[in-house]
C-alpha positions in Angstrom: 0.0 0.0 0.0 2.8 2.7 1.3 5.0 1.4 -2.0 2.1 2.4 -4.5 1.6 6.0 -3.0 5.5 6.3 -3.1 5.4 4.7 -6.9 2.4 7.0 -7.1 4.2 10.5 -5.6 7.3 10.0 -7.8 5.2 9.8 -11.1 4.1 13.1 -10.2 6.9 15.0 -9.2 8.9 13.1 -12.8 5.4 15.2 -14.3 5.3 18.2 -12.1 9.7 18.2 -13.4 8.6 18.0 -17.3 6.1 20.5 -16.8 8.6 22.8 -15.0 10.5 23.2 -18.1 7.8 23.9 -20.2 6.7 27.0 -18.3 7.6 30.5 -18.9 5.7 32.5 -16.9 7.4 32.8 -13.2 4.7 32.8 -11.1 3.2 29.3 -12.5 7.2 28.3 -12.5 7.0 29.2 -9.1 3.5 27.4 -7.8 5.2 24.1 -10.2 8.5 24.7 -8.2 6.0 24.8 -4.1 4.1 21.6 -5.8 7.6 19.1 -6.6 9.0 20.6 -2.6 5.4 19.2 -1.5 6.2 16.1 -3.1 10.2 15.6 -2.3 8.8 16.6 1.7 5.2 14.0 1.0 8.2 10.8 0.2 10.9 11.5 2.0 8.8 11.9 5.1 7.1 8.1 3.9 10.3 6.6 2.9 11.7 7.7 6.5 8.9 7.1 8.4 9.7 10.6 10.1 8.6 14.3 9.7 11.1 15.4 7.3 13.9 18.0 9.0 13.6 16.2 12.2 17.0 14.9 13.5 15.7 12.3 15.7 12.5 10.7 15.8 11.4 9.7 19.5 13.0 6.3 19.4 16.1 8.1 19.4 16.1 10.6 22.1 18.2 10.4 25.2 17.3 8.4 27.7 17.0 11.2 29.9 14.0 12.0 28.1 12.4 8.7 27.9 13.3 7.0 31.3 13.1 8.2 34.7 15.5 5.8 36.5 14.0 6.2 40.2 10.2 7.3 40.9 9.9 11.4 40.9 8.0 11.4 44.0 10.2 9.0 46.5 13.4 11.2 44.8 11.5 14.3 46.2 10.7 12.9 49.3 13.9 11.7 50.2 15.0 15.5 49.6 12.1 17.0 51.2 12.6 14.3 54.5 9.1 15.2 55.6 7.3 13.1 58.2 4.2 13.8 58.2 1.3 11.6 56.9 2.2 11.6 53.3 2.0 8.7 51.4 4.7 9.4 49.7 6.7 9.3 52.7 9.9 6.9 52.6 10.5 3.8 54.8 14.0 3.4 56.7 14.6 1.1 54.2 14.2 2.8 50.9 16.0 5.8 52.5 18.9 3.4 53.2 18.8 2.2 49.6 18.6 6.1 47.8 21.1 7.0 50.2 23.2 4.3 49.2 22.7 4.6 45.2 23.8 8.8 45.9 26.6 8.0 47.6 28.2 6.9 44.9 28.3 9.9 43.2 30.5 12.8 43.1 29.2 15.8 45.0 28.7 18.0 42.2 26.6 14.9 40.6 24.6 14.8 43.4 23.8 18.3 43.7 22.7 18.4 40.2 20.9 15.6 40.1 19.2 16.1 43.6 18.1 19.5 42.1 17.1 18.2 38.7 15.0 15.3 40.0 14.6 16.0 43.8 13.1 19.1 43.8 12.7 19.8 40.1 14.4 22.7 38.9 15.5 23.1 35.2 18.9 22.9 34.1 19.2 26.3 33.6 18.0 26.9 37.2 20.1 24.7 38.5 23.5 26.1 36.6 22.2 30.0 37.8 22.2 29.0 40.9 25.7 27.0 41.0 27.3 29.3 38.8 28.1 26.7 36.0 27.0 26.4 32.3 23.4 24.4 31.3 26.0 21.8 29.6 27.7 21.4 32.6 24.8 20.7 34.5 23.6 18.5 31.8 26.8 16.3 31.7 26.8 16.4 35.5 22.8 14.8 35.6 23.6 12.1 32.7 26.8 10.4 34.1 25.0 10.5 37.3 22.1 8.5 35.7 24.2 6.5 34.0 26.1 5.4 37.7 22.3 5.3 38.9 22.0 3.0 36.5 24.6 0.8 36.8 24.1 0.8 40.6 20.5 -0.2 40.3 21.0 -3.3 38.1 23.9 -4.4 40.1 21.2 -4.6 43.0 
């Protein structure tokens, strides 16, 4: 089905091509010229499978964007260290074990990545406030994910 529309959308623009040549006038060269970029944008976005001038489609982003490696709302309570009734309120236990996965981080990691995902500042918050560039902060909250990572699969 997709392989007769692309058959289907090449005929044209081989037409819309021929006919391009034929006219003199430079506003209909012009509408024939919008009609073959409709085309070229109408396959290439079908043979891609992507919106044409995208540089990643969303299997592709980083995994910072995709993933959240621990649950928002225990990170912000274990920053928060409220007691109250909260649900969201950590045990000894999975205090011990967030604890445990931060400490193996460097300080700045930890800092960034306490701000990023404990109490949800942006990365350009967070690098005012330190004093650092975004990309700093950036590289600071990925290789701490990453460690995250590794530390949470290791058990």
């Amino acid at each position: 089905m997709m392989e007769d529309m692309i058959v289907c959308y090449k005929d044209t623009r081989r037409t819309l091509r021929a006919l391009r040549t034929l006219v003199t006038d430079g506003a209909e060269r012009r509408i024939v010229g919008d009609m073959i970029g409709d085309c070229e944008y109408s396959l290439q976005w079908m043979q891609t499978g992507r919106r044409p001038g995208n540089r990643r489609g969303i299997e592709r982003r980083a995994a910072y964007q995709r993933e959240k490696l621990m649950d928002p709302i225990l990170m912000q309570s274990f920053v928060q260290s409220s007691t109250g009734g909260s649900p969201a309120n950590l045990s000894e236990d999975q205090r011990t074990r967030i604890g445990k996965v931060l400490s193996g981080l460097t300080v700045r990691e930890r800092e960034c990545y306490m701000m990023a995902h404990g109490e949800c500042f942006s990365l350009a918050q967070i690098a005012e406030m330190i004093g650092i560039s975004k990309g700093s902060v950036y590289t600071y909250v990925l290789r701490a994910q990453r460690k995250i990572t590794v530390k949470l699969e290791m058990g």
